[in-house]
C-alpha positions in Angstrom: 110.6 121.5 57.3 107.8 122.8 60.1 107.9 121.6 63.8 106.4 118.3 64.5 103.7 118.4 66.3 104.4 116.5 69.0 107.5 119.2 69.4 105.3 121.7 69.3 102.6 120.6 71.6 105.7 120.6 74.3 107.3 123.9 73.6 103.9 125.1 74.3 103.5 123.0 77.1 106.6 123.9 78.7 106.2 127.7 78.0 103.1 128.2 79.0 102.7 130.6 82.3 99.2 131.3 84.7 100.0 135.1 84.0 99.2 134.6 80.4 95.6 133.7 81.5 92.8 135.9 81.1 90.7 136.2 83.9 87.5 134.8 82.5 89.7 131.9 81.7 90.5 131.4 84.9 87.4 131.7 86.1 86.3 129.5 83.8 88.5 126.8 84.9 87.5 126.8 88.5 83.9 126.5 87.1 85.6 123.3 85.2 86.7 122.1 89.1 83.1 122.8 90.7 81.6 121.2 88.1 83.7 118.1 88.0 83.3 117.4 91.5 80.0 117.5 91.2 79.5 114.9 88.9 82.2 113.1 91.0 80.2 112.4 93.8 76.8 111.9 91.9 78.3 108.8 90.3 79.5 107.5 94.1 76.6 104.9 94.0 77.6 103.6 90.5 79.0 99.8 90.6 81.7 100.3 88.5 82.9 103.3 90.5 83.1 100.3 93.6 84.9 98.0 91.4 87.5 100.5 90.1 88.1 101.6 93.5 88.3 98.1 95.2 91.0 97.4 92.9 92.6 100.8 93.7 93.2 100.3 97.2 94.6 97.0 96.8 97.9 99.0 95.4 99.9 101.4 98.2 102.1 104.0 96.6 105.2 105.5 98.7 103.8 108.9 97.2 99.8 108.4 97.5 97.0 110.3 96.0 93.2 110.7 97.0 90.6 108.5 95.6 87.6 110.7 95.8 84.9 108.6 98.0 87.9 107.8 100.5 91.6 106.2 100.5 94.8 106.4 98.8 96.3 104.3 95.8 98.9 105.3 93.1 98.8 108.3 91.1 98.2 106.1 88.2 95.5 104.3 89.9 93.8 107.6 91.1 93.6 108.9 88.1 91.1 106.3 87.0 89.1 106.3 89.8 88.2 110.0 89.7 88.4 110.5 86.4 85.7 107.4 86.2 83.6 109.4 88.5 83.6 112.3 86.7 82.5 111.0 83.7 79.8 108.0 84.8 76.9 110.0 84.7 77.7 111.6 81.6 76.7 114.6 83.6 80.4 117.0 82.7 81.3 119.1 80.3 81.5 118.7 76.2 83.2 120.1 73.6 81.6 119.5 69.9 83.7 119.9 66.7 85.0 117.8 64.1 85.5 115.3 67.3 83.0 115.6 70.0 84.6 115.6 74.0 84.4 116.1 77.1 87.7 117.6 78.2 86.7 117.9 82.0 88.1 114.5 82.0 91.3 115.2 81.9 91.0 117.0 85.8 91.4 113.4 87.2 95.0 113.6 86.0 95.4 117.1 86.5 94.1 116.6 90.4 96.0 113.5 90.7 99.7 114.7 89.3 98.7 118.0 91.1 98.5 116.0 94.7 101.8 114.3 93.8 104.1 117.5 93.0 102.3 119.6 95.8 101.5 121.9 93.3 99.3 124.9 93.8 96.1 126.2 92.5 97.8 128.5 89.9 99.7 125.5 88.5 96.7 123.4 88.6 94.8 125.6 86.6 97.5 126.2 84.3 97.7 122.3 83.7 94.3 122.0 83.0 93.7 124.8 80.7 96.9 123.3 79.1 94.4 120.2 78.6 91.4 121.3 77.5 93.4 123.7 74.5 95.6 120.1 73.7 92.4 118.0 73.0 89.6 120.9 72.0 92.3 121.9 69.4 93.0 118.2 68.4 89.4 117.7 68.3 88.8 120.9 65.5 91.7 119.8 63.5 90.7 116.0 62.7 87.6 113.4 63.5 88.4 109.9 64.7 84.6 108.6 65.0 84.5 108.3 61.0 87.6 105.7 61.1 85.9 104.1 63.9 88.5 105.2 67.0 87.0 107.0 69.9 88.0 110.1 71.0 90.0 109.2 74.4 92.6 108.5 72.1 92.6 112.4 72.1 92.4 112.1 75.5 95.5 110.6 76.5 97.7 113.0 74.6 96.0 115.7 76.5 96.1 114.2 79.7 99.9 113.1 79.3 100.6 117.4 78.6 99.0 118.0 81.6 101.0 115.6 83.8 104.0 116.6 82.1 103.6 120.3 82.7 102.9 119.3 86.7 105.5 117.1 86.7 108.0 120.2 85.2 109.1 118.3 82.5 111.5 119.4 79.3 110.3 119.5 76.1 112.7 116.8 75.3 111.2 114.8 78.1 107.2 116.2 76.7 107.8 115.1 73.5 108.8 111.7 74.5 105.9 111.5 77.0 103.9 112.2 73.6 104.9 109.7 71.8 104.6 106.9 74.7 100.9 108.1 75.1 100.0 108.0 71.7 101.6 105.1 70.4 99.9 103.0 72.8 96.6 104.6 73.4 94.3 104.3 70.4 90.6 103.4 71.6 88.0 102.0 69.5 84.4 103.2 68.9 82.7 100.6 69.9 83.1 101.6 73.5 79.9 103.4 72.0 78.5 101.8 69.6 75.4 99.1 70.3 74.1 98.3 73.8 76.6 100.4 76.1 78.8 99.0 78.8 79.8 100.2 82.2 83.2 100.7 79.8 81.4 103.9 78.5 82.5 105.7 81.5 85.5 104.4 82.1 87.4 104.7 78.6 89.2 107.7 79.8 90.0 107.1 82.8 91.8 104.5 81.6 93.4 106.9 78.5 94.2 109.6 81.5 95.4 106.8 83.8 97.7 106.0 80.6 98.4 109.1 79.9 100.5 110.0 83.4 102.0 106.6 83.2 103.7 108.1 80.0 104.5 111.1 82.0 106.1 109.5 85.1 108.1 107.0 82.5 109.1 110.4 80.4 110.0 112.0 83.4 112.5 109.0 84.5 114.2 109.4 80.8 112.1 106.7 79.1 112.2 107.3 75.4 109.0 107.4 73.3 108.0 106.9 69.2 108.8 109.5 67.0 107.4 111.6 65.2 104.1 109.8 66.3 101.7 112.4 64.6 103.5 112.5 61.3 105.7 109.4 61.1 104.9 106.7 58.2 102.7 104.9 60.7 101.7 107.6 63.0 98.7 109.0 63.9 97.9 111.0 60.5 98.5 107.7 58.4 96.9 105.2 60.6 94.2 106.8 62.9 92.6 110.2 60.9 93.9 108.9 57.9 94.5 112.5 56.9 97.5 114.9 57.2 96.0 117.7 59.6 97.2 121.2 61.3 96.3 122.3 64.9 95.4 126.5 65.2 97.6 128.9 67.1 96.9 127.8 70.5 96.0 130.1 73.8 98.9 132.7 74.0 101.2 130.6 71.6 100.9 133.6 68.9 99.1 136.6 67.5 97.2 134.6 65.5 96.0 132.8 68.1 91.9 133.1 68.8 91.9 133.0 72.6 91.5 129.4 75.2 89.1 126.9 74.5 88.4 126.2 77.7 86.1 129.1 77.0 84.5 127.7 74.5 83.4 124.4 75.9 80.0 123.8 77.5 78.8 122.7 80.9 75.9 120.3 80.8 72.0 121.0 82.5 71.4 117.6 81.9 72.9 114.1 82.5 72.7 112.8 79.0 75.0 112.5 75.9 75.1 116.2 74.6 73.8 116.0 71.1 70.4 115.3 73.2 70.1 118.4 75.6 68.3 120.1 72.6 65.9 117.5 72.4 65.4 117.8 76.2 65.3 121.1 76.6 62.3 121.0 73.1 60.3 118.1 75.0 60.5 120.1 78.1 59.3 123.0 76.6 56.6 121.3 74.4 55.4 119.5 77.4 53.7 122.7 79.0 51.4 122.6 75.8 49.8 119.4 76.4 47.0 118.6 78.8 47.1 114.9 78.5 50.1 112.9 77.6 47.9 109.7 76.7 46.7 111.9 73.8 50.4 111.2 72.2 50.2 109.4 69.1 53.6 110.1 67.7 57.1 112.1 68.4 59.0 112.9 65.6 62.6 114.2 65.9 64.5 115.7 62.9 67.9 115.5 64.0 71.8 116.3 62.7 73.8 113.7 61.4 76.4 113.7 64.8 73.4 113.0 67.0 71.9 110.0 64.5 74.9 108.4 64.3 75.8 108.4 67.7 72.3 108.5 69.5 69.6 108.1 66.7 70.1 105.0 65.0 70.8 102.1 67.1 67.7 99.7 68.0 68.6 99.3 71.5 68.2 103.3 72.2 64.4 102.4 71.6 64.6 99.5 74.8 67.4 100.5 76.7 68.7 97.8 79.1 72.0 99.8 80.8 71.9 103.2 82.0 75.1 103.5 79.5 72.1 103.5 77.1 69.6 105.2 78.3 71.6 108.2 78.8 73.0 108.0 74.9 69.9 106.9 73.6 67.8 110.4 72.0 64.0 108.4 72.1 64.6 107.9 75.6 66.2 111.1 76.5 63.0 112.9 74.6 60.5 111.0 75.9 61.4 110.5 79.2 61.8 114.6 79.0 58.6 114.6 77.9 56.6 112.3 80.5 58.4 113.2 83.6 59.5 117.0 83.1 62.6 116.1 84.4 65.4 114.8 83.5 68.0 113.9 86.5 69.3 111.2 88.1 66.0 109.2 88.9 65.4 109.3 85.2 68.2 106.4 84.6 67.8 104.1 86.9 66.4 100.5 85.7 63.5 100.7 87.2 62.3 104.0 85.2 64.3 103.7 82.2 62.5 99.6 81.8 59.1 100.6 83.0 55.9 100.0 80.9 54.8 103.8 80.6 57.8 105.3 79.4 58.3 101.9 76.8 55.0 102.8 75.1 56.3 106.4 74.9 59.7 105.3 73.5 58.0 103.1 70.8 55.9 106.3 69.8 59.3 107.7 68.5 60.9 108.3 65.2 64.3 109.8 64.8 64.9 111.1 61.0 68.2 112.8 59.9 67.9 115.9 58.4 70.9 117.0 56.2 70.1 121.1 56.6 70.0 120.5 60.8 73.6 118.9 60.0 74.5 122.2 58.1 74.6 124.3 61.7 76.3 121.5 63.8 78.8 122.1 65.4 78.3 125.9 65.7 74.8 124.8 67.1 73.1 121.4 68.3 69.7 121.5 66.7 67.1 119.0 67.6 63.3 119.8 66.3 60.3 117.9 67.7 57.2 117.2 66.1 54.4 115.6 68.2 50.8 115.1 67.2 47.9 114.2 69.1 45.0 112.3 68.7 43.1 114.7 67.8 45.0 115.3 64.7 47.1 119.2 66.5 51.2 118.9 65.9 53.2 120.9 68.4 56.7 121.7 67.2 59.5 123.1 69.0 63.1 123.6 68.0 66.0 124.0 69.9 69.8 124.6 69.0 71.4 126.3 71.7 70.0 124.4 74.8 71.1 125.6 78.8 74.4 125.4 78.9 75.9 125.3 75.8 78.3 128.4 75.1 75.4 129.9 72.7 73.3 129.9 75.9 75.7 129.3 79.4 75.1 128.2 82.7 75.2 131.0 84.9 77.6 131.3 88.2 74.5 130.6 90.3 73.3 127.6 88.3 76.5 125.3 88.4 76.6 126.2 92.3 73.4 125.3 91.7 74.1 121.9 90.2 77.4 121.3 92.8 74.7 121.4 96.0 71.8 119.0 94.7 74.8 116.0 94.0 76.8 117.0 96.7 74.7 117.6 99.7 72.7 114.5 100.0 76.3 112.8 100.9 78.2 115.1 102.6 75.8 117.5 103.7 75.4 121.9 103.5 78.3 122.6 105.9 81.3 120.5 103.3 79.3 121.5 100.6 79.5 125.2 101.2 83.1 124.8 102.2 84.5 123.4 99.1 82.6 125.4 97.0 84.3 128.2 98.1 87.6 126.4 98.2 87.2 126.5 94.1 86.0 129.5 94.2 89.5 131.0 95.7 91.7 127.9 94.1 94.3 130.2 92.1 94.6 131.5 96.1 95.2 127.6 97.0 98.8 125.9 97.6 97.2 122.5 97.5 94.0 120.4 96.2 94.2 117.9 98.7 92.1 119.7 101.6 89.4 119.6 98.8 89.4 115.7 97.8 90.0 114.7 101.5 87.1 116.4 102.0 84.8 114.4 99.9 86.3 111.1 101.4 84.2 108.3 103.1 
């Protein structure tokens, strides 16, 4: 009989070393930090960020962490906070496969746990790696949006790894940790689904938040479900409905094809990710037309990932949340399209409600197209069709927009990206400094320099 997964997962967990890192790995994980703090602070303005926080700081912990914006709460409670920031603006990074992702949120718990071992930079980058090949691997081996679960649920297994790797757990005490986190964490898809909620950016903070509260109940000898993958109502039976095998992971064997933190992509836009094609097509397609009143119609052929999850629903054509706006693909397009930019400014209310960019919206059409579907997830392609008035169509297609691993973000450009959301609070001088904080972090014997920084 093979290894349940679950066992696996924590012999790999518990075996896994920073010197078995490449050093493009590595390097891409400090990108991972840069980038994360980035979209941090850009969501600092956000009223769910102040509620989440308010309620943080009304619980004191005889071992506190950082909540990034200022103050101290429980690990537990710090983990949701953060991780809530990083993901608000749907500005971090994304992983596409038979389960879209964005794995950057599982840093929250990694920064969190990190701040309450004192663990260094090399063991912080080792946890998150750890992370990102848990739920990218997860993510290739079954879906969860076709039953109608989210992918958090994902989340929380990775998330619980990564605390339990900080936290220097056994596998015995992993495996448990495993089983607490997954037996209690499955999220539904209709977090997504309709007119979006402030919830959208929150879901996993609360499945990472869950996720060390597993790990610190683990780690105290608390016993967890078993074997919560495989068992008769596990995971398999219940949540993909299918029996499933996860890939050699990073350094776990010969076979295996390298770290998937690698293979993930960092966003050059703050939208949903099955849209940055579409963006980056309007944006292009823009710089052909004189007059955008001359706009009759906007056509977009899309694969069936980004119809389901940003095509079809009515309220992407009037968006009344920024939730929406940001997973809506008319909006995303046309707002592309009439501003030639698409940033923070470009979902607010007041832009994302406004008359002009309405008539725009109402101009769009999204149609699936099952050979577009064909190169997902390989590729995102998105292909635009406007005509004019005077009859001309302009096409542009796009599959491997800025950013994506087909196409990356350069060195430069997520700097880039860290300085225009973090300067305007904290200014050049803190900026600079905790740039190059990341920059060194395998050099680092603790994150919290780097999170008290971007207090108050």
């Amino acid at each position: 009989m093979s290894i349940p997964l679950a066992n696996r997962f924590a012999q790999y967990a518990h075996q896994l070393q920073f010197d078995q890192l490449p050093p493009e790995t590595v390097h891409e994980a400090k990108r991972r930090f840069i980038d994360s703090l980035a979209t941090a602070v850009g969501a600092m303005s956000c009223d769910a960020y102040r509620i989440a926080r308010r309620c943080a700081q009304r619980v004191s912990s005889a071992t506190p962490s950082t909540l990034l914006g200022g103050g101290t709460s429980s690990t537990e409670w710090a983990t949701f906070v953060n991780g809530l920031l990083i993901r608000y603006l749907d500005f971090n990074d994304t992983y596409l496969s038979k389960e879209p992702a964005h794995p950057s949120d599982n840093l929250a718990a990694v920064m969190s746990v990190g701040e309450l071992t004192q663990a260094d930079g090399k063991a912080l980058i080792t946890a998150a790696v750890l992370a990102y090949e848990i739920q990218c691997r997860l993510c290739d081996a079954a879906s969860l949006r076709k039953n109608g679960f989210d992918h958090v649920t994902y989340g929380a297994i990775s998330s619980t790894i990564a605390a339990c790797k900080l936290l220097r757990l056994s596998v015995s005490q992993i495996t448990h940790a495993i089983g607490l986190a997954g037996v209690a964490n499955v999220a539904l898809r209709q977090t997504r689904s309709g007119e979006l909620s402030e919830w959208k950016g929150c879901a996993f903070a609360n499945a990472a938040r869950n996720g060390v509260f597993a790990a610190l109940l683990a780690a105290e000898g608390l016993s967890g479900p078993a074997p919560i993958f495989e068992g008769d109502l596990g995971i398999m039976k219940l949540v993909t409905r299918e029996t499933f095998e996860v890939a050699p992971m990073g350094a776990e064997s010969p076979a295996s094809d390298g770290f998937m933190i690698d293979r993930t992509y960092i966003k050059f836009w703050p939208a949903e990710y099955h849209s940055q094609s579409a963006i980056d097509a309007a944006l292009q397609l823009r710089r052909e037309i004189d007059d955008l009143s001359q706009i009759t119609s906007i056509d977009i052929y899309t694969f069936e990932a980004s119809y389901n999850i940003i095509g079809k629903y009515n309220q992407a054509w009037a968006p009344q949340t920024r939730e929406t706006a940001d997973h809506s693909l008319p909006y995303c397009t046309a707002v592309a399209l009439l501003d030639g930019e698409v940033f923070l400014p470009q979902f607010e209310p007041e832009r994302f409600r406004a008359a002009d960019i309405l008539d725009l919206v109402a101009k769009v059409k999204v149609h699936l197209d099952d050979t577009l579907t064909l190169r997902y997830p390989k590729g995102i392609p998105n292909r635009l069709v406007v005509t004019l008035r005077d009859g001309r169509t302009l096409t542009k297609e796009v599959e491997f927009p800025r950013g994506h691993a087909g196409n990356p973000m350069t060195d430069a450009e997520v700097e880039a990206k860290f300085l225009r959301l973090v300067e305007p609070r904290y200014g050049k001088k803190t900026a600079q400094w905790i740039l190059a904080q990341c920059w060194e972090l395998d050099k680092l014997n603790s994150i919290t320099p780097i999170l008290q920084a971007l207090g108050g």
